[in-house]
N, C-alpha and C positions, 0 to 999 in steps of 0.2 A: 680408326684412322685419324691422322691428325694432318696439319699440316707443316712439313721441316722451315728452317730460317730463310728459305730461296721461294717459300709460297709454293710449295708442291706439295702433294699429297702423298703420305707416306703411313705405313704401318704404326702403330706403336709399338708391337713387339716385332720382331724383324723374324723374317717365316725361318731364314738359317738358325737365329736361336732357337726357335720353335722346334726346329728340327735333332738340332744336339739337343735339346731337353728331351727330346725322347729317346735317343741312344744311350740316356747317361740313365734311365731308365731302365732299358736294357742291360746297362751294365751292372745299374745297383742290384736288378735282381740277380742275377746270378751271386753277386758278392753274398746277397739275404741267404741263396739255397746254399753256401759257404759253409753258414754260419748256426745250419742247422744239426742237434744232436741225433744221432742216431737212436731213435725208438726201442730197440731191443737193450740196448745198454740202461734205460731208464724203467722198461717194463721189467727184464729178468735181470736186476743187477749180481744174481749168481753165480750165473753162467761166466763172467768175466772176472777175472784173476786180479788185473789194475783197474784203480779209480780214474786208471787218463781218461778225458772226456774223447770220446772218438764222433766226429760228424760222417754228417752222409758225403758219398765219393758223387760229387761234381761234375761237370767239366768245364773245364775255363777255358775261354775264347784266347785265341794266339793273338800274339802281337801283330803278327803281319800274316800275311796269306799264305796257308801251310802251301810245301812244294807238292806237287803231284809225283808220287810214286811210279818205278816201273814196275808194271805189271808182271812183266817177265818175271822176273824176279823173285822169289816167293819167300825169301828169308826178309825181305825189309816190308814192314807192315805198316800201314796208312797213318797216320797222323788221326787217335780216337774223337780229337776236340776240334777235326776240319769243319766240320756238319755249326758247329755254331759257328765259325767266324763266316759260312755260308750266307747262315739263317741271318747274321749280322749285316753283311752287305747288302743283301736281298732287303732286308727292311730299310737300312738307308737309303738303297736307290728308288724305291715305291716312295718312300715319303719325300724324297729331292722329285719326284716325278710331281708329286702333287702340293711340289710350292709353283710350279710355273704357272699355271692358269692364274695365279695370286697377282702373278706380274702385269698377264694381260688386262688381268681386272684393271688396276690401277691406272692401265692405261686409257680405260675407257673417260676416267675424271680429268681428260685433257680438252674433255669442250668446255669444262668452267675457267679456264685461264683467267679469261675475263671479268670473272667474278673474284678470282683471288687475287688478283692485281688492285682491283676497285677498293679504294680507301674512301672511307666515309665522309673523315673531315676534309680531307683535300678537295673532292666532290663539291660539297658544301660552299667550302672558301670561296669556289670559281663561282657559286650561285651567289652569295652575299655582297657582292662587289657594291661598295657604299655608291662609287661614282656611276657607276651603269647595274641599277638593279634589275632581279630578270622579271615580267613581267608576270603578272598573279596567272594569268592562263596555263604560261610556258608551264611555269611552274606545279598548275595541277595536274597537265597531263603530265608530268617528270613522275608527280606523286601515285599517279595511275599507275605507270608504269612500273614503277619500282615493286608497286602490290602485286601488280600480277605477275613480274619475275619472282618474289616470296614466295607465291603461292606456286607457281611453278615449282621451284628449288623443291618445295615442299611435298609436293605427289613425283617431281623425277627421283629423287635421292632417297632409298628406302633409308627404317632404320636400321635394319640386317640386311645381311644375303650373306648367304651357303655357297664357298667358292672353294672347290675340291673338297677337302676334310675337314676344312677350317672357315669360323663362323665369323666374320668382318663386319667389324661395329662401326656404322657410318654417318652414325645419331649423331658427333663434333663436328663432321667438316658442313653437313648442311645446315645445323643450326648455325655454326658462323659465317656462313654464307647469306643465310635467311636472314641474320642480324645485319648486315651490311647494309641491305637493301631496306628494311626496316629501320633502319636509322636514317637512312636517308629521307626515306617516304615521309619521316615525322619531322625531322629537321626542315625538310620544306615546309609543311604545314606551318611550322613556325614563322618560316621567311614572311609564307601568304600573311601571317595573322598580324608582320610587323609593318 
C-alpha cells in the first residue's frame, strides 16, 4: 500500500490488474497446450507418411459466449469449446468476487486521515514562532505525545494481513506515518534544547 497524490491510501498494484494478470494466464495456457507436438508423431515417426509437425487437438475458448442450442433439435450439436469459455467466466467472477473485501479493507485506513494530512514542517513552523515561543513544558508533553502516537501506529498497523487471496503489504504507509510523528517528537526536542 502506498499513499496516491490526494494523501489516501491506495494499492500499488491495482487488484483489477491483478485480476487480468490472471485471465491472461488463463489464456497463455491454453495458447502453451496449442503449441504442443503430438507424442506419437515423435515416438513412431513411421507410422506417418508427412514430416508436417501435427499438435495436439485443443480447444480454444470463443470470443464471446457461445449461443445455447435447441435441444429439440438433434442435427445442430453444441458448441465443443462452450465448457471453457464457462470455466473462463466462472474464474473471472470468483476472482472479481475476491478483490471486494480489498475495497473494505482500505476503507478501514480512514481513521488515519489525520495523520496523513499532518505535515512535519509545517507543525514545527507553528511551534518555532521567534516572537511567541512555545513553552519548554508545552513542548515536552507535544513530544510525549507524538511517542505514543509512533508507538501506537506501530502495534495498530500490522506489516501484512491476508485480505481474500491477496497478501497487502502495509510496512510504507505506517512507516510513513510512524516517521511523521517521529520527526516531530525530535524537532521538538530541538526547540526545548534551543
Amino acid at each position: 500500500m502506498t499513499l496516491d497524490e490526494d494523501n489516501h491510501p491506495s494499492y500499488s498494484d491495482s487488484p483489477a490488474d491483478v485480476v487480468d494478470m490472471i485471465l491472461k494466464n488463463f489464456d497463455q495456457g491454453l495458447q502453451a497446450l496449442q503449441e504442443v507436438n503430438q507424442l506419437e508423431q515423435k515416438l513412431l515417426p513411421a507410422l506417418f507418411k508427412s514430416n508436417a509437425k501435427s499438435y495436439l487437438k485443443v480447444p480454444v475458448k470463443p470470443n464471446g459466449m457461445p449461443e445455447e442450442i435447441d435441444r429439440s433439435n438433434k442435427q445442430l450439436l453444441p458448441d465443443p469449446n462452450a465448457w471453457i469459455w464457462h470455466a473462463y467466466a466462472k474464474l473471472r467472477n470468483k476472482i472479481s468476487d475476491c478483490v471486494e473485501p480489498l475495497d473494505k479493507y482500505l476503507a478501514t485506513f480512514d481513521k488515519y486521515k489525520a495523520e496523513y494530512a499532518l505535515d512535519p514542517v509545517e507543525y514545527i513552523k507553528k511551534m518555532d514562532d521567534e516572537e511567541n515561543p512555545a513553552e519548554a513544558e508545552a513542548l515536552k508533553k507535544d513530544v510525549i505525545f507524538h511517542r505514543k502516537e509512533a508507538d501506537r501506529l506501530n502495534d495498530e498497523i500490522p506489516d501484512s494481513i491476508v485480505v481474500s487471496m491477496f497478501s497487502v503489504n502495509c510496512d510504507s504507509i505506517r512507516k510513513m506515518l510512524v516517521e511523521k510523528h517521529t520527526q516531530i517528537a525530535e524537532a521538538e526536542i530541538n526547540l526545548i534544547a534551543k
